[in-house]
VOPAGU-2260 file (C-alpha; in pm, 1 decimal, decimal comma):
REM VOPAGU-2260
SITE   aa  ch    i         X         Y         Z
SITE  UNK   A    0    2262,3   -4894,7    -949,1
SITE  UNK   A    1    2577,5   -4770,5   -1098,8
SITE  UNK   A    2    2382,2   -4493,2   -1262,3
SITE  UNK   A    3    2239,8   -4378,4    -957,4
SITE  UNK   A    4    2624,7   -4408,1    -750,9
SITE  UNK   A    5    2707,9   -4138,8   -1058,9
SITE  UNK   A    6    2463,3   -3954,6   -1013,8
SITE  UNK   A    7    2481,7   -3883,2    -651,4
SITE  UNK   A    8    2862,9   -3835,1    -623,4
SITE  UNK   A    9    2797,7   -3568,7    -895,4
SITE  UNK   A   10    2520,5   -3434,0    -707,9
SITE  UNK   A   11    2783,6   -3394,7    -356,5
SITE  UNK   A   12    3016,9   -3226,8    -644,3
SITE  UNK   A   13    2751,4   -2945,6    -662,7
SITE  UNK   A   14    2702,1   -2920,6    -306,0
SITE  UNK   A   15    3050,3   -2871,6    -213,1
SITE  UNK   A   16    3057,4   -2632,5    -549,8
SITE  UNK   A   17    2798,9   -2412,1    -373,0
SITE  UNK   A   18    2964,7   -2357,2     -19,2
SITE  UNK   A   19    3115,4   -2071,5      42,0
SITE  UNK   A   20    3520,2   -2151,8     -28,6
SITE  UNK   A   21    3832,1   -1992,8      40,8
SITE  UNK   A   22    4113,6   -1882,1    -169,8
SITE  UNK   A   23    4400,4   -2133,2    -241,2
SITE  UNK   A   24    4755,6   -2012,5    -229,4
SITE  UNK   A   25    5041,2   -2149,1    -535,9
SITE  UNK   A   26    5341,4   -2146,4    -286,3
SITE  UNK   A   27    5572,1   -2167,3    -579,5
SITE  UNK   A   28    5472,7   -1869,1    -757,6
SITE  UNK   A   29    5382,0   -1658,0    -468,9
SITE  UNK   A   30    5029,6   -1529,3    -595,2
SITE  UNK   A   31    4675,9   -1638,8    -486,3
SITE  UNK   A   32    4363,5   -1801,4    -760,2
SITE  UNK   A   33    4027,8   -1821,9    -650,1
SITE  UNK   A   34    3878,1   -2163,7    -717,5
SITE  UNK   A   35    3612,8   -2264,4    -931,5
SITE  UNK   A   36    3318,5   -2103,4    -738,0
SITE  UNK   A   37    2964,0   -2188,1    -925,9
SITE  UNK   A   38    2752,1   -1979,8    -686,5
SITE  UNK   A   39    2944,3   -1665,4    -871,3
SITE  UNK   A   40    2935,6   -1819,9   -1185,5
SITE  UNK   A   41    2537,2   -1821,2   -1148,4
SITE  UNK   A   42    2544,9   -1513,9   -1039,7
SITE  UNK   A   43    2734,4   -1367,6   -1335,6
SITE  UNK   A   44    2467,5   -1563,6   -1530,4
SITE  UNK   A   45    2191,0   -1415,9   -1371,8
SITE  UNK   A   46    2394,5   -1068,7   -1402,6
SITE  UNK   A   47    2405,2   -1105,2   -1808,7
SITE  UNK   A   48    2013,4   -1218,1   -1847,3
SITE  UNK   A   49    1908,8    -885,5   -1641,5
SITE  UNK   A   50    1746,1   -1118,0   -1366,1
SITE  UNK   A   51    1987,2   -1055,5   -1091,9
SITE  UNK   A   52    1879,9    -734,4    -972,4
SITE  UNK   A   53    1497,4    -836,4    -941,0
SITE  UNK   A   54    1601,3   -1138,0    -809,8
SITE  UNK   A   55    1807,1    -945,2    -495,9
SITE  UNK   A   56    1534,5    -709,8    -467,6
SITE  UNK   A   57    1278,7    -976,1    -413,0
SITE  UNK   A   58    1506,4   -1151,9    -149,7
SITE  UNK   A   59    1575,0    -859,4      38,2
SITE  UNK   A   60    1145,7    -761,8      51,3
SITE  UNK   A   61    1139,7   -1186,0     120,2
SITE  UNK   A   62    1425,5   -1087,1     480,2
SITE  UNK   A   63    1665,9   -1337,9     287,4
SITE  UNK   A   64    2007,1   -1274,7     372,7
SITE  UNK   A   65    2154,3   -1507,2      91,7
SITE  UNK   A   66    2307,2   -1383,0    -235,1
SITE  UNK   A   67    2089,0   -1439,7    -568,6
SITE  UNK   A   68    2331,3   -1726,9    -730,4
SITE  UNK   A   69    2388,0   -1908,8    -412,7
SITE  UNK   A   70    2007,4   -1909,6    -351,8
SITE  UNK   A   71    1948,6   -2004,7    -697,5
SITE  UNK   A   72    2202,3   -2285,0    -661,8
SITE  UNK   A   73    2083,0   -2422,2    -309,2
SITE  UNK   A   74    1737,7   -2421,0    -474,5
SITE  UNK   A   75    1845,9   -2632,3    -737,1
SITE  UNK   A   76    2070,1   -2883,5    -571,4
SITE  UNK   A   77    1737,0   -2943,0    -340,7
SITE  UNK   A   78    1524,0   -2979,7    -608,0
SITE  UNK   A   79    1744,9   -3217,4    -767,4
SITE  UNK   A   80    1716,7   -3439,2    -459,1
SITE  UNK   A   81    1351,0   -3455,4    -414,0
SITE  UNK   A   82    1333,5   -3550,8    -756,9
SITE  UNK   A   83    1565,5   -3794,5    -691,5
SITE  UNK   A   84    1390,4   -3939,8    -377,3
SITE  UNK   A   85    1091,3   -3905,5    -568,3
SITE  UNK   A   86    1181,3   -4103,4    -837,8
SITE  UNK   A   87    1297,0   -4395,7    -666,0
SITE  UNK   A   88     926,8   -4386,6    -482,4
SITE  UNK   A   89     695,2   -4326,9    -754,9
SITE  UNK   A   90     862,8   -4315,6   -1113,0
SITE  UNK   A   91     946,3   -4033,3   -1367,1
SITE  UNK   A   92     612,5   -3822,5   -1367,8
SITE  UNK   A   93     649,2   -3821,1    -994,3
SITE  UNK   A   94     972,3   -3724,3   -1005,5
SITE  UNK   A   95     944,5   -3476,1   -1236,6
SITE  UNK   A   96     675,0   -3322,3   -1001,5
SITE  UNK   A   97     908,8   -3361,9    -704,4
SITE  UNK   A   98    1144,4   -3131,1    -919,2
SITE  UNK   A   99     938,2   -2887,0    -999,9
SITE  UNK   A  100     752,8   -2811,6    -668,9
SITE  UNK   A  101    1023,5   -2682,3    -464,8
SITE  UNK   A  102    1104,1   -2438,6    -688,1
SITE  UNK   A  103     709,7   -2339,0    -737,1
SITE  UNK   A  104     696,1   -2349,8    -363,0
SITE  UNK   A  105    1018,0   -2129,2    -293,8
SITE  UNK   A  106     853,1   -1892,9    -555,6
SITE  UNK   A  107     571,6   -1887,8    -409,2
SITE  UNK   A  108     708,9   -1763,2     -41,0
SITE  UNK   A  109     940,7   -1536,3    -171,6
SITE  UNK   A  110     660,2   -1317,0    -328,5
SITE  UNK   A  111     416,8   -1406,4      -1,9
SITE  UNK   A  112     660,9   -1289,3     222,6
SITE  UNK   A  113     772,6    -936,1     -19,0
SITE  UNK   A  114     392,8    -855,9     -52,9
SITE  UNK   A  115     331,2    -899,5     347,1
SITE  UNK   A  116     633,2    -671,1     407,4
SITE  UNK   A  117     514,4    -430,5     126,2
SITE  UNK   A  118     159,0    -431,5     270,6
SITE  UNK   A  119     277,1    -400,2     651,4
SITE  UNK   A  120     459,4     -93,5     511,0
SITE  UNK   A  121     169,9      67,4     354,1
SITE  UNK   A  122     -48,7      28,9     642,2
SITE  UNK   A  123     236,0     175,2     894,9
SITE  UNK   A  124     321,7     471,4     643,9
SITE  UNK   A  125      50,4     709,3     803,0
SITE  UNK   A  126     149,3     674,7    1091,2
SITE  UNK   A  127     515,9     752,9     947,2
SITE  UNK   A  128     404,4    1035,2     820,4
SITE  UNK   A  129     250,8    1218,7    1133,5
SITE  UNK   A  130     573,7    1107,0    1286,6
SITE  UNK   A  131     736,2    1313,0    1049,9
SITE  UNK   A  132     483,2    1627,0    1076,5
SITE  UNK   A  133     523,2    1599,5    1447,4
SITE  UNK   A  134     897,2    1611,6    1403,3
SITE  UNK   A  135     922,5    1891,2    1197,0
SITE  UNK   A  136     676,7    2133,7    1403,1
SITE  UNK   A  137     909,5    2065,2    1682,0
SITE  UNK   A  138    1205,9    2253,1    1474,6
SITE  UNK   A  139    1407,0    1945,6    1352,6
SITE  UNK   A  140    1511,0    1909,6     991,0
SITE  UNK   A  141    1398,0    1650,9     779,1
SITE  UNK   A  142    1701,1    1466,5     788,0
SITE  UNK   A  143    1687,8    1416,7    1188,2
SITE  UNK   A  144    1307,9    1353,6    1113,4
SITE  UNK   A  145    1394,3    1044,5     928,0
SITE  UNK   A  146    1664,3     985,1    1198,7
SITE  UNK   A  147    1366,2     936,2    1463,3
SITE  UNK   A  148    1141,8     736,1    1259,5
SITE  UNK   A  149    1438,2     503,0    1142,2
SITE  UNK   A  150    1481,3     498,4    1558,2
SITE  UNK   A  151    1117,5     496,7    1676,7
SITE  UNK   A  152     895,7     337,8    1408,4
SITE  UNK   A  153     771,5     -49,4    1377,2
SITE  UNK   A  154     949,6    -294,8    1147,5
SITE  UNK   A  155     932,1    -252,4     839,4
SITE  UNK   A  156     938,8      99,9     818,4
SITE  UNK   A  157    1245,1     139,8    1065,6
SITE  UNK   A  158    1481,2     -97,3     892,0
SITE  UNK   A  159    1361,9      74,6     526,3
SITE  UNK   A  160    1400,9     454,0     640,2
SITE  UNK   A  161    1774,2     324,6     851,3
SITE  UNK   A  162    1845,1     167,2     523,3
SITE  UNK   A  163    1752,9     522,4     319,6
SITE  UNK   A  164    1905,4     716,7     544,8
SITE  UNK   A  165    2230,9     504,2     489,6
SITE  UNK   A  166    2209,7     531,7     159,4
SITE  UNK   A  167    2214,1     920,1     224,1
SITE  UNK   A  168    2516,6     918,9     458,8
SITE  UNK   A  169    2711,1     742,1     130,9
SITE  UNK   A  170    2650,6    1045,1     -74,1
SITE  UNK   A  171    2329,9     941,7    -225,0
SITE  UNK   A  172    2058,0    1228,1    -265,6
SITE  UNK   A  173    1782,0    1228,5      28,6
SITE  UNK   A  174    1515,7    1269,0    -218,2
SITE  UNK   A  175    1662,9     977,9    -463,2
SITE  UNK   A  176    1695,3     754,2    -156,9
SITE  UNK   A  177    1339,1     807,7     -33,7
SITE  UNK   A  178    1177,4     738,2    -429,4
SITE  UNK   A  179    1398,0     438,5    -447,8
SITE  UNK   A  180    1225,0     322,1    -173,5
SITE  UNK   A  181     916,6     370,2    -282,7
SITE  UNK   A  182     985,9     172,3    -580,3
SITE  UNK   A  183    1136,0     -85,1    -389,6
SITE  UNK   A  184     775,2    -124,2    -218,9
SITE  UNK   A  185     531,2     -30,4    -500,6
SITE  UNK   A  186     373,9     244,7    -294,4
SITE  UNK   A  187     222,1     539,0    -493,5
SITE  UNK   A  188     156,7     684,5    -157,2
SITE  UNK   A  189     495,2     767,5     -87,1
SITE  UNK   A  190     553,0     905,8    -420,0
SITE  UNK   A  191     328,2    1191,7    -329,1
SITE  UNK   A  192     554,0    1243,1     -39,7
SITE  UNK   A  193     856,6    1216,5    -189,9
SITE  UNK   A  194     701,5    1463,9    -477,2
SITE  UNK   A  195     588,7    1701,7    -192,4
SITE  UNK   A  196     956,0    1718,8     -72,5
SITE  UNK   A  197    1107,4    1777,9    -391,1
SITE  UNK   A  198     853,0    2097,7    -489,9
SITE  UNK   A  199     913,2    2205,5    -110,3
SITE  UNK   A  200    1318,5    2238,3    -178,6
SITE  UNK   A  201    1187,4    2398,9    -496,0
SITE  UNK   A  202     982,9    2669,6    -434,1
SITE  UNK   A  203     988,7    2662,6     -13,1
SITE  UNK   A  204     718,4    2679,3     238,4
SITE  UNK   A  205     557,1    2524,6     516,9
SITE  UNK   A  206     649,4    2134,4     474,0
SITE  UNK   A  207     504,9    2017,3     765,9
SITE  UNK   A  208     161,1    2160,8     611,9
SITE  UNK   A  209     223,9    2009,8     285,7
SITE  UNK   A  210     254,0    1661,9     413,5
SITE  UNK   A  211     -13,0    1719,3     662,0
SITE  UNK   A  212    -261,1    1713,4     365,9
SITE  UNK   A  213     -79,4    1436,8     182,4
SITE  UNK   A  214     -90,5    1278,5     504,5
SITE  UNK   A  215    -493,8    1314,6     547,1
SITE  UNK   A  216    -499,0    1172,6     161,4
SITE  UNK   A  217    -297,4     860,0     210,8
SITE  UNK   A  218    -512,9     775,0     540,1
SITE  UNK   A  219    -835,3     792,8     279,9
SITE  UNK   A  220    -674,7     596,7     127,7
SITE  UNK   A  221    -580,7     326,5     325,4
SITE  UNK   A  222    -936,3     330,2     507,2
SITE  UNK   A  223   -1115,5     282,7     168,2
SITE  UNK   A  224    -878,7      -8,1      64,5
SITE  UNK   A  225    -965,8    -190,3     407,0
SITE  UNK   A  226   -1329,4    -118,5     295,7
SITE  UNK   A  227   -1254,6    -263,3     -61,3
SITE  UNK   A  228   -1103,9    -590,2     115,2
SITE  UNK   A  229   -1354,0    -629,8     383,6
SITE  UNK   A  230   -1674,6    -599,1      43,6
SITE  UNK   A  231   -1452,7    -836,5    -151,9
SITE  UNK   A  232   -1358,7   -1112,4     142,2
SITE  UNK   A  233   -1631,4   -1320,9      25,8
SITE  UNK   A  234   -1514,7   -1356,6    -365,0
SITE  UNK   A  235   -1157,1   -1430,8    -243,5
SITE  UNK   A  236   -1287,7   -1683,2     -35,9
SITE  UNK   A  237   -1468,1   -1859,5    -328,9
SITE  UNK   A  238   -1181,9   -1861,2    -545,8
SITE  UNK   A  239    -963,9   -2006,5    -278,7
SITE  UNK   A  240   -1238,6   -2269,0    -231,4
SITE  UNK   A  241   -1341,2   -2313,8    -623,2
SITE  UNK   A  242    -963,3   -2368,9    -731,3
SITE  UNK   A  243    -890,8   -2618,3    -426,4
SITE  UNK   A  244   -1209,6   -2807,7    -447,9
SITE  UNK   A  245   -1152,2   -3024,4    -782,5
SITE  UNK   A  246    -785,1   -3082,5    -661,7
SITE  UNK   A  247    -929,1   -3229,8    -325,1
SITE  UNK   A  248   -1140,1   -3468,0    -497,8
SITE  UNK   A  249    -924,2   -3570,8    -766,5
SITE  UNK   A  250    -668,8   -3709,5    -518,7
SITE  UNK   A  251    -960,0   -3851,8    -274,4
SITE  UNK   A  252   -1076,6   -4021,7    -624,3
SITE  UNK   A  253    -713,9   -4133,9    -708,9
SITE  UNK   A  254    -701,2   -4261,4    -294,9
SITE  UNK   A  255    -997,3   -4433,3    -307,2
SITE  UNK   A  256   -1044,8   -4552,5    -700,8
SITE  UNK   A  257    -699,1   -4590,3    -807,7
SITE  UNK   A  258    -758,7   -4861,0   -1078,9
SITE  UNK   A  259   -1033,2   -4577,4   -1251,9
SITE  UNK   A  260    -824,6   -4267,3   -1192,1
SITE  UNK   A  261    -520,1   -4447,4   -1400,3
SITE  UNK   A  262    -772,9   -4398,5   -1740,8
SITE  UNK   A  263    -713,9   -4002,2   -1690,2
SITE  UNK   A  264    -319,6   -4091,6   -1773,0
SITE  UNK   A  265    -372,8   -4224,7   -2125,1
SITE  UNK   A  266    -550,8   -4079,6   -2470,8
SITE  UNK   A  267    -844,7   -3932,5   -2388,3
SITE  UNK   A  268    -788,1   -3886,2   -2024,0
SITE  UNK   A  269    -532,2   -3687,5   -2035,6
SITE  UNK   A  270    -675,0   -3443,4   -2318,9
SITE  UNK   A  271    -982,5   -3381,7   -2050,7
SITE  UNK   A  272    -757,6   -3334,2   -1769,7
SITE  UNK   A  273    -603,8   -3080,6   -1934,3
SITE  UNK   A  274    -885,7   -2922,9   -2099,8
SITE  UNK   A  275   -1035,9   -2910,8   -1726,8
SITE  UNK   A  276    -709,6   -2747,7   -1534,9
SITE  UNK   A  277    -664,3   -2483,7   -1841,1
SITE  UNK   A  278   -1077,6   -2382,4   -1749,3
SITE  UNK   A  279    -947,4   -2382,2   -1372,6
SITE  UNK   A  280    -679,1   -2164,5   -1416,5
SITE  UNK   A  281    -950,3   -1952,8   -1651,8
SITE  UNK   A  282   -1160,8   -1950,5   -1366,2
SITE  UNK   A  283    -932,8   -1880,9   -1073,0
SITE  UNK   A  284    -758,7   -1563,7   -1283,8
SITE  UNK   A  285   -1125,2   -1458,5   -1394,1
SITE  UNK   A  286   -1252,2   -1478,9   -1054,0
SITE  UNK   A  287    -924,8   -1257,8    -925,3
SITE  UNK   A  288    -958,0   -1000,5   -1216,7
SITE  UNK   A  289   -1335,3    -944,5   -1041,0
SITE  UNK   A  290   -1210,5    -909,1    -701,9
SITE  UNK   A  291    -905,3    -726,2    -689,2
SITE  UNK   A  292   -1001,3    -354,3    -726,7
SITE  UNK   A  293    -704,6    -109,2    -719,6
SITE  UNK   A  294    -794,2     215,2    -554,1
């Protein structure tokens, strides 16, 4: 009892830790400290281990507003109180499961949510493009080219080109803006734009006409990727249902023969159980290998 009063006033310690704080002011001495703020200190962890950056990148692709160490913390402190409730309901490996799962599960979204935005991006950037062809035939410069799409296009590609062209109006080159970008989204496609532009202010020409044909390339592109995912729908289906199945029915087995299912816990047991999710996670990453073709 005592250890658990301990436990949770240190746990309320964190929380109030983690809000965002103001700064205190020493009357007598007439300057200002900041107080002990651990979402910074994370952060300055995160900064020294070279994880920070990824970690900001991944939020902003994810839409979430919050900075790395306060995420990092929030995720934490809620972690530590499922595991708490957790272990008062079910006992230590339960609780350590409790622990572990919203962090798995916040990973998990994070990367769902960054590889839907980089996808919806990839499917809207031929469109993009002819915006920008269109654009330039009319007489503007590429600059007010961007300007329209950043106005005109669908989310994500608006707030991405209004964030690159912000990035230009900072002092930042056009060109170093627009391959950020396409690092920032993993798209090879707008490499070759972004290579097109840079030999156009090199040797001149027509641009429009240069990324007319890039344009025609990345639309081949695209169409034989939505080929490759409609031929390989069926595969990804079997993998989702081959790596859900045995979970299923181990937890309808441990709901309806909970005395048997407790002999998986001890000696042998648990050397098959493992043996049997290591050849699942074989299986599932096997089965993905097959199915995910890269064009």
């Amino acid at each position: 009892m005592i250890f658990g009063v301990v436990f949770f006033v240190g746990l309320l310690g964190l929380a109030l830790l983690a809000m965002p704080q103001r700064r205190v002011k020493r009357s007598r001495l007439g300057i200002e400290r900041e107080p002990i703020n651990l979402s910074r200190s994370v952060d300055t962890f995160l900064q020294s281990r070279g994880k920070r950056q990824g970690l900001a990148q991944a939020l902003i692709l994810a839409g979430v507003s919050t900075e790395p160490g306060t995420f990092i913390l929030r995720l934490f402190i809620g972690s530590l109180v499922v595991g708490i409730v957790t272990l008062a309901l079910g006992g230590p490996l339960l609780a350590l499961m409790g622990f572990v799962a919203p962090l798995l599960v916040a990973r998990m979204v994070v990367k769902a949510k960054g590889r839907k935005r980089r996808n919806s991006f990839a499917e809207q950037l031929p469109d993009a493009i002819q915006m920008i062809i269109t654009s330039l035939r009319s007489g503007f410069g590429l600059s007010q080219t961007l300007e329209i799409v950043a106005e005109e296009a669908e989310e994500p590609t608006r707030s991405e080109i209004a964030r690159v062209m912000s990035e230009t109006r900072m002092g930042r080159d056009l060109t170093d803006a627009m391959q950020s970008l396409a690092e920032r989204m993993d798209n090879q496609d707008l490499q070759w734009v972004v290579g097109a532009i840079n030999i156009n202010r090199d040797t001149g020409g027509n641009l429009a006409e240069i990324l007319e044909n890039v344009g025609s390339t990345v639309r081949e592109r695209a169409r034989m990727k939505r080929k490759v995912r409609t031929f390989t729908a069926e595969g990804r289906m079997s993998a989702r249902v081959l790596t859900a199945l045995p979970l299923l029915m181990a937890l309808l087995q441990w709901r309806v023969n909970p005395e048997g299912f407790e002999s998986f816990f001890s000696g042998l047991g648990l050397l098959l159980l493992g043996a049997c999710g290591a050849l699942l996670v074989v299986g599932w990453l096997w089965i993905r290998k097959l199915v995910s073709i890269k064009i």
